[in-house]
Structures are given as structure tokens and as C-alpha cells.
N, C-alpha and C positions, 0 to 999 in steps of 0.2 A: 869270896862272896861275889853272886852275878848280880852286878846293878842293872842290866840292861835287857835285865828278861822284859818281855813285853807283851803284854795285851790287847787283842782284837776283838773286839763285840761287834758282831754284824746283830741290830734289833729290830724287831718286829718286821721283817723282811717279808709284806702279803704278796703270797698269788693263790692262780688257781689251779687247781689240778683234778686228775681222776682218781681219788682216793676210797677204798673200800669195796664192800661184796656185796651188798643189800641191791637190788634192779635200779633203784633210783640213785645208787652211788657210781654205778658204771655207765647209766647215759648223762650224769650232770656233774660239771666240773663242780667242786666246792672251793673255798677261801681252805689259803693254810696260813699260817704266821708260823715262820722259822726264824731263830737266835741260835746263833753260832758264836763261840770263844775259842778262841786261839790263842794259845802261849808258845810262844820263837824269841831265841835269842837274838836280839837284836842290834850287841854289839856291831857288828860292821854299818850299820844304818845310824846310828848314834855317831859313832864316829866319823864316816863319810858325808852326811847327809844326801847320799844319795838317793836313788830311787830305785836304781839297781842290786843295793844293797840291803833292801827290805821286800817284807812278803805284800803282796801288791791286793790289798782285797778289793778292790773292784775286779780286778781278773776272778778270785775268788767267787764273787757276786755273781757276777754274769752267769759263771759257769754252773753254778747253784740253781740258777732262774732257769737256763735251758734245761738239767737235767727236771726239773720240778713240770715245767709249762710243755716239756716234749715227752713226756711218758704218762703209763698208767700203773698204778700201785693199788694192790689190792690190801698191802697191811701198812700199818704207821711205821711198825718195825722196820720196812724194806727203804719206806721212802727216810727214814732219818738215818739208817745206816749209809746210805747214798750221798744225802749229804755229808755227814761225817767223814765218809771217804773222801769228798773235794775236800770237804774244812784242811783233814790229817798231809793230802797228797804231798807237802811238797817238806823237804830233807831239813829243814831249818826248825820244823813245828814239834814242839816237842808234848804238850798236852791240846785235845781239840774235844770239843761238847758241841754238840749240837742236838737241839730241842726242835721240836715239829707241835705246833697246836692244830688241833680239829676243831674250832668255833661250832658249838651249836650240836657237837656229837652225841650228847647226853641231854634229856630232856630236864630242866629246873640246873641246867650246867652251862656256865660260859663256854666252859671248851676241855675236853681232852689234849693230855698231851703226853710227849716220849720224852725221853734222852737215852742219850748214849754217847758214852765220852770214853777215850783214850787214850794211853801213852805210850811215846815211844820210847826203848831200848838206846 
């Protein structure tokens, strides 16, 4: 038995980006909220308490934020696959979800949203 699987929530994570194909989604940034989950074994961190020995989510974060705040996406699919690729990148992570909300994309709607989650082999 793994006691030391571990759990990362990155939540409600706002920015703004170029999201969608309608003329007013391609000259105006909109609000997104993205929540990422990460599951890595975290033995060697547990045990060392190092810093070196765990997955670092502010590296995570940041890298999230620039791909989100420096590109343009025409579908929710591209941009949550994108982040999912940071969530998944690194060799430790064994399951990664990441969610993407649209605030305000549907009229009488809080927000549209995706996921798309993975495991690895």
C-alpha cells in the first residue's frame, strides 16, 4: 500500500486570455478560472522533507499563467489540453485534471467549462 500518494489543487486560478471565434472574442481578452489536480508519489518528499524532492507547483503555476496570458486559443479544448500538458509534464505525476471555466459564455449561465484528465503508464 502507497501512503504517500499526494494531492495538488491549483483553485480558482483567474486570468485573462484570448479565448474563442465570435469578432468580439478575438479583439477582447475574457476572465478564465482554471483548477488543476495532480496526483505524484510523494514518497521521497515525505521522507526527506525536502523541496527538491517534491513537485514544485508554483513552478507549475507560473508556467500555466504564461502559457494562458501569452497565447491566443480559439477553442476551450486547446487551451485546457495545454494546461494539462504543464499539470502532466513532469515524470513523478501520475494522474493530472485540469478544468478551464468560460464565466459568462452562455447567457442565464455562470460559466462554461472543460476537463480533461490523464494517466500515466
Amino acid at each position: 500500500m502507497n501512503l504517500d500518494l499526494a494531492t495538488i489543487r491549483i483553485k480558482n486560478l483567474r486570468l485573462r486570455t484570448y479565448i474563442g471565434i465570435n469578432e468580439d472574442e478575438i479583439k477582447n481578452q475574457q476572465d478564465v478560472v482554471i483548477n488543476v489536480t495532480i496526483k505524484y508519489d510523494a514518497k521521497r518528499a515525505t521522507d526527506s522533507d525536502q523541496m527538491a524532492d517534491a513537485l514544485n507547483y508554483k513552478t507549475i503555476t507560473k508556467a500555466i499563467i504564461r502559457l494562458v496570458e501569452d497565447n491566443r486559443f480559439s477553442l476551450l479544448e486547446k487551451l485546457t489540453a495545454d494546461v494539462l500538458a504543464i499539470a502532466a509534464d513532469h515524470p513523478w505525476v501520475i494522474t493530472a485534471e485540469a478544468e478551464v471555466d468560460k464565466p459568462h459564455a452562455l447567457r442565464f449561465s455562470d460559466s462554461v467549462s472543460l476537463a480533461i484528465s490523464c494517466t500515466k503508464d
